[in-house]
LUMNUVO-507941 format. One record per residue (C-alpha): residue number from 0; y, z, x. Coordinates in nm, 4 decimals, always signed. Last residue first. Example, Ala and Ser with C-alpha at 12.3 -4.5 7.8 and 13.67 -1.06 7.14 Angstrom:
BEGIN
1	-0.1060	+0.7140	+1.3670 .
0	-0.4500	+0.7800	+1.2300 .
***
This chain:
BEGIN
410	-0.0858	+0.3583	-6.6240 .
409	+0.2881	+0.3153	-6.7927 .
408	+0.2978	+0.5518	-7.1010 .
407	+0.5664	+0.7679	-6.9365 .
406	+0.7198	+0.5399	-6.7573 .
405	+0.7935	+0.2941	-7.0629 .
404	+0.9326	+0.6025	-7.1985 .
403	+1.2210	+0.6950	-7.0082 .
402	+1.4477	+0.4190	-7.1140 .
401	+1.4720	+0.5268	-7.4846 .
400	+1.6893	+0.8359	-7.3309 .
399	+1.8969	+0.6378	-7.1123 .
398	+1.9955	+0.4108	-7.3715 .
397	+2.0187	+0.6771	-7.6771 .
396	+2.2255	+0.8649	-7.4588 .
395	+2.5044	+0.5614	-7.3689 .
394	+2.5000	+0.5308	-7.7819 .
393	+2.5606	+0.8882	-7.8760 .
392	+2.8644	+0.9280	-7.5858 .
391	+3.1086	+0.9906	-7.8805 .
390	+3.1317	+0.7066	-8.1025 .
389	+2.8443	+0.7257	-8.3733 .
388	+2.5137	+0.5936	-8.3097 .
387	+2.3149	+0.2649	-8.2909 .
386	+1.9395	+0.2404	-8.3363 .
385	+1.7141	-0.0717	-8.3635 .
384	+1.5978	-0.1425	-8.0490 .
383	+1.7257	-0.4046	-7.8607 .
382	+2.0445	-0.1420	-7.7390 .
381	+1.8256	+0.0266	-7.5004 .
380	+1.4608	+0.0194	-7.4952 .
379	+1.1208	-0.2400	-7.5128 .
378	+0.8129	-0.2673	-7.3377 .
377	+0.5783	-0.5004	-7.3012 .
376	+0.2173	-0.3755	-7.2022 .
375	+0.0144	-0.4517	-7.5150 .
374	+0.2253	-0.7566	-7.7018 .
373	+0.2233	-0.7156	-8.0810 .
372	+0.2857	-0.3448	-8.1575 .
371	+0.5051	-0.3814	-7.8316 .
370	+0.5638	-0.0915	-7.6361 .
369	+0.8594	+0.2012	-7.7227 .
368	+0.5865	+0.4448	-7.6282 .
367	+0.6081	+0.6252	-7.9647 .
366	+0.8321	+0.4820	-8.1927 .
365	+0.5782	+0.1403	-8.1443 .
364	+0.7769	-0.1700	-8.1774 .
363	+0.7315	-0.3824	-8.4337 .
362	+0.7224	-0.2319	-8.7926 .
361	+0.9380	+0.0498	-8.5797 .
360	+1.2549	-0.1260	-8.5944 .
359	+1.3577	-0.4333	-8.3377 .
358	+1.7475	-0.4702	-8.3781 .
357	+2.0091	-0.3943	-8.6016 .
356	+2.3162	-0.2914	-8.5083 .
355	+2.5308	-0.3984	-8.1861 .
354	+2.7704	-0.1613	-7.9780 .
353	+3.1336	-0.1242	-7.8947 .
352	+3.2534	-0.4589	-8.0774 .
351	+3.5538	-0.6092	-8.0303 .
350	+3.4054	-0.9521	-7.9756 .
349	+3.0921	-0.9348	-8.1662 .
348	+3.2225	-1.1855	-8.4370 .
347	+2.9816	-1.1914	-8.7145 .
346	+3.2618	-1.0899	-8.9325 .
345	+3.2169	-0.9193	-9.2990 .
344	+3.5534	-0.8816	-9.4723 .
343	+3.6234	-0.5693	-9.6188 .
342	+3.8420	-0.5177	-9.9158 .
341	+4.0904	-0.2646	-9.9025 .
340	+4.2402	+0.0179	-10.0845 .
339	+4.5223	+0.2746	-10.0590 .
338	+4.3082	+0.5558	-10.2987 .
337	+4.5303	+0.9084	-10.2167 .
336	+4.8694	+0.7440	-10.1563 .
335	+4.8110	+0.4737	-10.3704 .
334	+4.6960	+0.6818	-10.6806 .
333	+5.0526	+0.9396	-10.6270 .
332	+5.2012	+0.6197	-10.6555 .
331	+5.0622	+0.5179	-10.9276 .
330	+5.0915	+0.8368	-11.1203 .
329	+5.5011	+0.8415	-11.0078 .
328	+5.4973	+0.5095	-11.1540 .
327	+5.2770	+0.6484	-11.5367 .
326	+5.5309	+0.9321	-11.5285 .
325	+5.8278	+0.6790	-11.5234 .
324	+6.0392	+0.6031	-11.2571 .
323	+6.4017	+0.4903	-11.2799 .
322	+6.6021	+0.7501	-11.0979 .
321	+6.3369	+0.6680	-10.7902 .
320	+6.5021	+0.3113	-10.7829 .
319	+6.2390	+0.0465	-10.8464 .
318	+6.1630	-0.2322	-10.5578 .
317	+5.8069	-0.1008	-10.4656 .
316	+5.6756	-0.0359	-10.7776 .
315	+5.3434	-0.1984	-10.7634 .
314	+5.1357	+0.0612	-10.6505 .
313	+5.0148	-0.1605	-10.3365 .
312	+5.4040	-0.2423	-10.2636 .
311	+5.4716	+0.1603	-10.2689 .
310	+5.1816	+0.1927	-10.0438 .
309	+5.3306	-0.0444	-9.8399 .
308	+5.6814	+0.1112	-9.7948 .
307	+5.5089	+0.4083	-9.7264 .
306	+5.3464	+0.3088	-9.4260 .
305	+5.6714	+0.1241	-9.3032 .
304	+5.8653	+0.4489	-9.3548 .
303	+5.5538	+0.6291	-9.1599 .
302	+5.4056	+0.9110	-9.4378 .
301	+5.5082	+1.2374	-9.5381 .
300	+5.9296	+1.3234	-9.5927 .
299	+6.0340	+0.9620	-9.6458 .
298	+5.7469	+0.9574	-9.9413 .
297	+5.9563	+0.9655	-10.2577 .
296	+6.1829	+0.6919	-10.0153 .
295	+5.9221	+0.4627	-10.0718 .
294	+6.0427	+0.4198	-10.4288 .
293	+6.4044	+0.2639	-10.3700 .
292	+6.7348	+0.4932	-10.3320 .
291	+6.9129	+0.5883	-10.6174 .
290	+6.7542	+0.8980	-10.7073 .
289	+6.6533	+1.0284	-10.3888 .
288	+6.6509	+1.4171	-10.4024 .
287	+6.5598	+1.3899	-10.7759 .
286	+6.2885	+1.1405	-10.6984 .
285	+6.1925	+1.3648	-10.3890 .
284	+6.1337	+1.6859	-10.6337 .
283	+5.8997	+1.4910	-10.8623 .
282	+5.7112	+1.3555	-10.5776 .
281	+5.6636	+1.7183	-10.3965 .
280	+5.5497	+1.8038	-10.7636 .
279	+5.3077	+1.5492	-10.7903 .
278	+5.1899	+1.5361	-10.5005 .
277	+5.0299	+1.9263	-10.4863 .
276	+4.8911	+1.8245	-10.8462 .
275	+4.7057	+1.4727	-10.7035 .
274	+4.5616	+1.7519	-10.4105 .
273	+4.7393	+1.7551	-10.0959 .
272	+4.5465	+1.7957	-9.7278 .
271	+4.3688	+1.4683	-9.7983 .
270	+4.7651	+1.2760	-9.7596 .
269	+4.6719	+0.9538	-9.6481 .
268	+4.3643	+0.8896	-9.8589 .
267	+4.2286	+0.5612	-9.7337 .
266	+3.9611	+0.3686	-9.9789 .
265	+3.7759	+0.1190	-9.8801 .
264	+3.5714	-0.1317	-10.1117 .
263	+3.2498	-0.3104	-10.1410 .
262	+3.2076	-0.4772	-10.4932 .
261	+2.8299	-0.6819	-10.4957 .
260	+2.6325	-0.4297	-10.3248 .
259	+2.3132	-0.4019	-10.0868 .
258	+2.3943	-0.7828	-9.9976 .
257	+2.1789	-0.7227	-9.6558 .
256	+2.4660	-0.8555	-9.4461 .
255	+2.7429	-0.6803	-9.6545 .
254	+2.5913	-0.3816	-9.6436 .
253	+2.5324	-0.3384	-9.3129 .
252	+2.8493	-0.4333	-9.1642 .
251	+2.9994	-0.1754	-9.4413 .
250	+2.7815	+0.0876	-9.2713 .
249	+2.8352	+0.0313	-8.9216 .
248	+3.1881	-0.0156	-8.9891 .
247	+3.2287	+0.3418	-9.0583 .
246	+3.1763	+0.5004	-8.7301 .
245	+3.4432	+0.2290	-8.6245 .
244	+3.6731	+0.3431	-8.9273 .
243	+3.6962	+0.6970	-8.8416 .
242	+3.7301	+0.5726	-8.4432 .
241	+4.0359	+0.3324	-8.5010 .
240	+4.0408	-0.0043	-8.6564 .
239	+4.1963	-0.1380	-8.9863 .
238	+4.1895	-0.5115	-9.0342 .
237	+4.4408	-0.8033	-9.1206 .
236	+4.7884	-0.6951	-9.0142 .
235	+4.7189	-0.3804	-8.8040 .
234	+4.6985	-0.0662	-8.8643 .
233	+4.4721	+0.1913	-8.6659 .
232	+4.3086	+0.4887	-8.9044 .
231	+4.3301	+0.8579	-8.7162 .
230	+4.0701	+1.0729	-8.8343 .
229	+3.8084	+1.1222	-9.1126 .
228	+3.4950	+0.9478	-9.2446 .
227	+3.3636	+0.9016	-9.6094 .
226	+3.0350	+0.7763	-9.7149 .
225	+2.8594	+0.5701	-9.9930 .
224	+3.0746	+0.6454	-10.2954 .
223	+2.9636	+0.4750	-10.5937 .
222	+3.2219	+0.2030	-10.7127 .
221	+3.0076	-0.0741	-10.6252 .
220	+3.0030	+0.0102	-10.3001 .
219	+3.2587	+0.2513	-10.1957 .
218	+3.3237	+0.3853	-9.8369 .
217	+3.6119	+0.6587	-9.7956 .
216	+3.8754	+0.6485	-9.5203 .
215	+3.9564	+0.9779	-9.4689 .
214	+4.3539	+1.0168	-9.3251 .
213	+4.5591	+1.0459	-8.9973 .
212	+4.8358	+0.7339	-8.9766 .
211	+4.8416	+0.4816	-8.6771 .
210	+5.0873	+0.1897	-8.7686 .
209	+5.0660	-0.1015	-8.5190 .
208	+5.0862	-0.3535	-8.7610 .
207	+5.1846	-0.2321	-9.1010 .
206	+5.4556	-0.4412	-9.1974 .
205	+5.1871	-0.7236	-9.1932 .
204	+5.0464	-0.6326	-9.4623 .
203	+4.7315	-0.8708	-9.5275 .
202	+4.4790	-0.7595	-9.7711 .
201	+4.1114	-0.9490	-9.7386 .
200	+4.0234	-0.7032	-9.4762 .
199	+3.8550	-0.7047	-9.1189 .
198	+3.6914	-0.3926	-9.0522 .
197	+3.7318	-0.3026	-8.6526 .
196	+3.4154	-0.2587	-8.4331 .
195	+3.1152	+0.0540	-8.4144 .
194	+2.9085	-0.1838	-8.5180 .
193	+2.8615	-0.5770	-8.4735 .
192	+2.5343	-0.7338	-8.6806 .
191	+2.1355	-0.8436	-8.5630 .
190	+1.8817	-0.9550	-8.8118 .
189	+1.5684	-0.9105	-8.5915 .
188	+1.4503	-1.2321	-8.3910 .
187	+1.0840	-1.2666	-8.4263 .
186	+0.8293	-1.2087	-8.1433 .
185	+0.6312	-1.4878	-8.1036 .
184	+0.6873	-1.4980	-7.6972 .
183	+0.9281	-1.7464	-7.7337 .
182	+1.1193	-1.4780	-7.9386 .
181	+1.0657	-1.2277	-7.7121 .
180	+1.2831	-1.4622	-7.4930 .
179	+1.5552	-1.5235	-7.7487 .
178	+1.5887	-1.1720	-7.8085 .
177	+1.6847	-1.1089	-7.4044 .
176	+1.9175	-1.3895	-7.4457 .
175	+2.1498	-1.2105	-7.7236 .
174	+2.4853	-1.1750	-7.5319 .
173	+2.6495	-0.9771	-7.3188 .
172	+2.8379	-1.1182	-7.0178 .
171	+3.1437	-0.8984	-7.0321 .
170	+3.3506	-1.0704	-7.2349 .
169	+3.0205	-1.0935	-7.5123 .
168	+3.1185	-0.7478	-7.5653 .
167	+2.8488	-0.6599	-7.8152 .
166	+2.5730	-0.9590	-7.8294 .
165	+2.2928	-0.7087	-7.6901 .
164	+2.1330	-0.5355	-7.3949 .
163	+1.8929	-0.6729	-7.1738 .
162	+1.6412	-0.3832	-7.1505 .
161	+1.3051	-0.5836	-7.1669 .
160	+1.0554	-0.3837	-6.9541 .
159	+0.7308	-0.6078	-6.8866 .
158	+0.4322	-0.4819	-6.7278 .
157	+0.1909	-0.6906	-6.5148 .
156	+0.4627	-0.8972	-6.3496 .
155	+0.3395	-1.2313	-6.2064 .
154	+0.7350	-1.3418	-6.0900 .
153	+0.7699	-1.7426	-6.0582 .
152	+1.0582	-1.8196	-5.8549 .
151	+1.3051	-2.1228	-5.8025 .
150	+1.4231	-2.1852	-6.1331 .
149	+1.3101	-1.8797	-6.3078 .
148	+0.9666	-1.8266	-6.4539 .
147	+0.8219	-1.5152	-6.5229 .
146	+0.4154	-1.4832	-6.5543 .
145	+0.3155	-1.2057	-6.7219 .
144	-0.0317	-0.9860	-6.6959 .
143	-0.3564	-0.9394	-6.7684 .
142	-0.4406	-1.1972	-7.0142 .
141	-0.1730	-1.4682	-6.9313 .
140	+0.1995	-1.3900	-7.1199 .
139	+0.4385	-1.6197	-7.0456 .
138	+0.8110	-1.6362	-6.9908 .
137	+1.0891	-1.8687	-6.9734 .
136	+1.3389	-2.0021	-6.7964 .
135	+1.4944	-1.6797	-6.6897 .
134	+1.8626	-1.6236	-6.5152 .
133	+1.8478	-1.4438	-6.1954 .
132	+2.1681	-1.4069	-6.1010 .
131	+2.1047	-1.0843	-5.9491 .
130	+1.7618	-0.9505	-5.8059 .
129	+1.6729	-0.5799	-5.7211 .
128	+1.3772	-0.4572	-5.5190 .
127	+1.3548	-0.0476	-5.5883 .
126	+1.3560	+0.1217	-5.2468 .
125	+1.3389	+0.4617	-5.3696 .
124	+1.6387	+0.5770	-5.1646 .
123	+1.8015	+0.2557	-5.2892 .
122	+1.7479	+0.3064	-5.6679 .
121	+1.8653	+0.6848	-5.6293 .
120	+2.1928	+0.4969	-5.4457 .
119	+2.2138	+0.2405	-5.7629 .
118	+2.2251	+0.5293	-5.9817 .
117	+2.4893	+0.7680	-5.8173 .
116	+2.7454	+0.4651	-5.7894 .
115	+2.6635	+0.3744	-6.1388 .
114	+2.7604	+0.6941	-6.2754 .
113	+3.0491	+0.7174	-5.9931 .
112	+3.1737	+0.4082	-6.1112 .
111	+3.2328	+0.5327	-6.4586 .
110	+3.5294	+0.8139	-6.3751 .
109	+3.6268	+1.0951	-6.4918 .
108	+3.5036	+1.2632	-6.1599 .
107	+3.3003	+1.5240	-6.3518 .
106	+3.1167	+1.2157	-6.5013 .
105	+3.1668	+1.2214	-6.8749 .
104	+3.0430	+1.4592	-7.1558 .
103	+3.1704	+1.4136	-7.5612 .
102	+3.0946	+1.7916	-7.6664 .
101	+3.4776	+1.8247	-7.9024 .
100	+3.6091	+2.0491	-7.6493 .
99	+3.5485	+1.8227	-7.3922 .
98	+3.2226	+1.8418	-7.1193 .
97	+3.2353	+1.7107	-6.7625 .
96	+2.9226	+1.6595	-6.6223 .
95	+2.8238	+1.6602	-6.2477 .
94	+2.6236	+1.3679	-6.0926 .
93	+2.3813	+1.4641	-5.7875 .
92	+2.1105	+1.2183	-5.8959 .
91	+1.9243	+1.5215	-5.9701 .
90	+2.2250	+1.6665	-6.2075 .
89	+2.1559	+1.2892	-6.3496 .
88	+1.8346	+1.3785	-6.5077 .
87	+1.9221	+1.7364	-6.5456 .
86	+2.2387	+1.6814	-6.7567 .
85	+2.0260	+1.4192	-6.9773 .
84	+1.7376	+1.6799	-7.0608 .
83	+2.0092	+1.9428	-7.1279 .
82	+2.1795	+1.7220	-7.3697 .
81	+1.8205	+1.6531	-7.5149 .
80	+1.5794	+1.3269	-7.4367 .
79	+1.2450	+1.3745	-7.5597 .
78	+1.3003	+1.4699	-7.9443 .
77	+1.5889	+1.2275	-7.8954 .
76	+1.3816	+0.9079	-7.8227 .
75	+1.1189	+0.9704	-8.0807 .
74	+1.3709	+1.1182	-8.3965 .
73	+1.5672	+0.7857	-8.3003 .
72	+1.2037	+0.5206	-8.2816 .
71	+1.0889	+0.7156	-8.6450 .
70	+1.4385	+0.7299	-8.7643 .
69	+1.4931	+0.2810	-8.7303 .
68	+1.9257	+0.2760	-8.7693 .
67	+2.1659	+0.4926	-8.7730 .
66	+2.2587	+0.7514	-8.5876 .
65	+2.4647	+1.0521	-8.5193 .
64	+2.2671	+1.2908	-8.7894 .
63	+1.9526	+1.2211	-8.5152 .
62	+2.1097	+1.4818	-8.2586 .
61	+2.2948	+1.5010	-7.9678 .
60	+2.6203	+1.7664	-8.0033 .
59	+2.6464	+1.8282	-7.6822 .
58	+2.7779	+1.4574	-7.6352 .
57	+2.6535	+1.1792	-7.3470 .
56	+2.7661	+0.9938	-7.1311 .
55	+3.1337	+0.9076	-7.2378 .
54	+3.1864	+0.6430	-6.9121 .
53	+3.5412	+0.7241	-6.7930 .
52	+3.6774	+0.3429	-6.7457 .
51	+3.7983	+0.3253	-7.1060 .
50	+3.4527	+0.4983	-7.2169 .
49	+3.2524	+0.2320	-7.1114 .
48	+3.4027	-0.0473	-6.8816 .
47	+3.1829	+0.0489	-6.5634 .
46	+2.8647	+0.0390	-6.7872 .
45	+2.8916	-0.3074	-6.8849 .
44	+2.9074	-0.3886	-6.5139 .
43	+2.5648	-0.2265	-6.4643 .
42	+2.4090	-0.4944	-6.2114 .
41	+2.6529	-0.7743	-6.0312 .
40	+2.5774	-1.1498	-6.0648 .
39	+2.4892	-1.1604	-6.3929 .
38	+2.0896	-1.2571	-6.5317 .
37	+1.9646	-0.9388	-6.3607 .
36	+1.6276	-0.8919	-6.2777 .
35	+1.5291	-0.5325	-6.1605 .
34	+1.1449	-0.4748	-5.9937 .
33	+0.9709	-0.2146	-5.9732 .
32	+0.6322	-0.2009	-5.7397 .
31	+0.8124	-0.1194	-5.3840 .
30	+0.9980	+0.1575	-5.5668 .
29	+0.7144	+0.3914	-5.5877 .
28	+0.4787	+0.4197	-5.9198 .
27	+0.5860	+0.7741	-6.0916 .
26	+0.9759	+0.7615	-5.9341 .
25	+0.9755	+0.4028	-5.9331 .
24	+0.9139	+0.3576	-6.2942 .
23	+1.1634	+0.6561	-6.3874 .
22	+1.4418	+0.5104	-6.1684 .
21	+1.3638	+0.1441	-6.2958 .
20	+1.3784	+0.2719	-6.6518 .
19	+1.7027	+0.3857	-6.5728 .
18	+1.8434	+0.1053	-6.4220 .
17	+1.7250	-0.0731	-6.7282 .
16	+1.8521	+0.1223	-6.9851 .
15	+2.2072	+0.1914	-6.8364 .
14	+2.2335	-0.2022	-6.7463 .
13	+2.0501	-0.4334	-6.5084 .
12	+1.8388	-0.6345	-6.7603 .
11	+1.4532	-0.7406	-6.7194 .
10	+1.2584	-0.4658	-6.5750 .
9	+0.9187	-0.6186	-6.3935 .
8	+0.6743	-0.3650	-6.3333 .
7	+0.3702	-0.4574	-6.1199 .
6	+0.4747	-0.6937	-5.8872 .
5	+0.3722	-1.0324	-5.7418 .
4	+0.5947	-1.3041	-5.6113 .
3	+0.5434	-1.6777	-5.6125 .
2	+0.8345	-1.8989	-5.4344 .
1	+0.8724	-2.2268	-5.6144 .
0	+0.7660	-2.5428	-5.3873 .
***
C-alpha cells in the first residue's frame, strides 16, 4: 500500500530556484509545511558546476538590458530582486560576496559549494523535509489541492512550486520533465531553444581550431544589422564559441527557430580598433615589406598566422605574392579582415549550453505572482519561465529572484 503524505507546499526541483523558494516558504509558513522533491539523487548539483566551480551569483550591474525574453515577468522579478536585495538574502545565510571589477559577484570563498553549503544548512535550521530520487508519475489537480504520485507515495500538496530547471546541461541531469508534467496538466509545452552555447557554422576551417582572437562579432539578418557583441571569439573547426558569441547565440537561436529571417549571417571584425583607411595604409606598407612572400603575410604584424591565413583564403587571394596585388585584393582583404563571415547553423543540441530560452511567457503565467493564469495555486520560477540573460551572474539572479514570489502571494 503507497504511503499518503500531506503538506501544504510542495516544491518540485532541488536547484537555485527551488531551494530558494523553499527558504522563503518556510521562513513565512515553517519548515514542517515545505516540502523539496528532487528527481536526482543529490539536490543543487547544477549549482556546484556554475561559474567553473566559483558560482557567478549575481552582477552589480542587474538590470532588464541583460535579458531576453517575456519583459513583463523580467521587469517583475528584478524590480523585487536588486544586487543589494540578493547580497542581503544570502548575507543572512552568512554568505559573503566577492565582487570583480567588471560587477560579476561570487561567494567570498570562490567557491560554489559554500553557496549550497549555506543553503541546505538555512533549510535544516528550518526543518524543511527534503526527498531525493523522487521521480514523479504524474500529477493531479483535485479542487483544493494536488495529488502527486510517485511510485511508492502519493503527496496531497495544496500549492505547487515547479522549479525543475531546463534541457541545458543534460550531463548533469537536466532535462525537460518538469514541462512534460504541466503539460499533463493542460499546460502546453513552450517552444524551448539552447542559449548562451557555441554557433555552429556552415564554414569549416580547420586551421583555425583553437584560435582565440579579440573582435565584435556582428549579427545580420537579412542584411540588416540585428546586434553586435565584443570580446574574445573561440575558434574551432565548425563553430565559434566564447562569451561575445554566447550572449549572441541567444539571438541567432531565436531567429532561426521562429524563421524571423531568411539570410542570417555573422560578421567578425578582427581589427575594430582600425578603420578600412587605417588598413589600408598598414596593408600597403606590408606588401612592400613582403613582396614576395604570400598574402597572409600583409597581416604577420596583426592577426594569429593561422588567423590570417584564413582570412586571406575567405578573400580569395590566399596563394598570390603581395608584389602581385591589385587595389581591388588589398580591398578584399581589407573586407575579410573587417566582415570574416559565417553562416549559423541552428542546433537543438543542449549539450554545451549554459542556459535554455524560451519558456512559459506572461500569456500564461502571471508577471506578477509567477502563478498559473490557468491553474490557481501553481507556481512557476527559475529557468521555466521565459527569461534568459547575458553571461555574468544574470541568469543565477533571475533564479533566485523569480523564486521569492510564490511566498509572497502564498496565503
Amino acid at each position: 500500500m503507497k504511503e499518503r503524505e500531506i503538506i501544504k507546499i510542495a516544491v518540485i526541483g532541488g536547484g537555485a530556484a527551488g531551494l530558494t523558494a523553499a527558504i522563503k516558504c518556510a521562513e513565512k509558513f515553517g519548515g514542517r509545511n515545505v516540502i523539496i522533491l528532487e528527481r536526482q539523487m543529490n539536490i543543487g548539483r547544477k549549482l556546484l558546476s556554475t561559474g567553473n566551480g566559483r558560482c557567478n551569483i549575481s552582477n552589480k550591474n542587474i538590470s532588464p538590458e541583460h535579458y531576453h525574453g517575456d519583459k513583463n515577468i523580467i521587469n517583475s522579478v528584478l524590480s523585487d530582486f536588486s544586487y543589494k536585495a540578493s547580497k542581503k538574502f544570502f548575507a543572512d545565510m552568512g554568505l559573503l560576496f566577492r565582487q570583480d571589477s567588471e560587477g560579476r559577484a561570487y561567494p567570498y570563498s570562490n567557491q560554489s559549494a559554500a553557496v549550497l553549503e549555506c543553503m541546505l544548512s538555512r533549510l535544516n535550521c528550518l526543518g524543511v523535509k527534503r526527498s531525493c530520487s523522487f521521480k514523479i508519475n504524474s500529477i493531479v489537480k483535485n479542487k483544493n489541492h494536488f495529488e502527486i504520485y510517485a511510485e511508492n507515495v502519493t503527496i496531497c500538496a495544496e500549492y505547487l512550486i515547479f522549479s525543475c530547471g531546463s534541457a541545458a546541461y543534460p550531463s548533469l541531469g537536466a532535462n525537460t520533465s518538469g514541462f512534460e508534467l504541466l503539460e499533463n496538466l493542460g499546460i502546453p509545452k513552450p517552444k524551448l531553444f539552447p542559449a548562451l552555447s557555441p554557433i555552429e557554422t556552415k564554414e569549416k576551417y580547420s586551421i583555425l581550431k583553437g584560435i582565440r582572437a579579440k573582435g565584435t562579432v556582428s549579427l545580420y539578418a537579412d542584411n540588416k544589422p540585428v546586434t553586435v557583441k565584443e570580446g574574445e571569439i573561440q575558434f574551432s573547426d565548425k563553430r565559434l564559441s566564447g562569451i561575445c558569441v554566447f550572449d549572441i547565440s541567444r539571438t541567432v537561436n531565436e531567429y532561426m527557430v521562429y524563421k524571423k529571417a531568411n539570410n542570417i549571417k555573422l560578421c567578425i571584425d578582427l581589427m575594430p580598433e582600425y578603420t578600412e583607411s587605417d588598413l589600408w595604409i598598414y596593408m600597403k606598407k606590408c606588401k612592400t615589406l613582403f613582396s614576395n612572400d604570400k598574402t597572409s603575410s600583409l597581416l604577420t604584424g596583426a592577426l594569429n598566422k593561422k588567423l590570417a591565413r584564413a582570412v586571406a583564403a575567405y578573400a580569395g587571394i590566399q596563394d598570390k605574392l603581395c608584389k602581385t596585388l591589385s587595389g581591388n585584393d588589398m580591398k578584399d582583404l581589407i573586407n575579410a579582415v573587417k566582415a570574416f563571415t559565417f553562416m549559423p547553423v541552428y542546433s537543438d543540441n543542449f549539450n554545451s549550453a549554459q542556459v535554455c530560452a524560451g519558456g512559459y511567457d506572461s500569456d500564461t503565467i502571471d508577471p506578477e505572482t509567477l502563478m498559473s493564469r490557468k491553474i490557481n495555486n501553481l507556481f512557476v520560477c527559475g529557468e521555466m519561465l521565459d527569461a534568459d540573460g547575458e553571461c555574468g551572474g544574470y541568469n543565477l539572479h533571475f533564479a533566485f529572484g523569480s523564486a521569492m514570489k510564490p511566498a509572497k502571494y502564498i496565503k
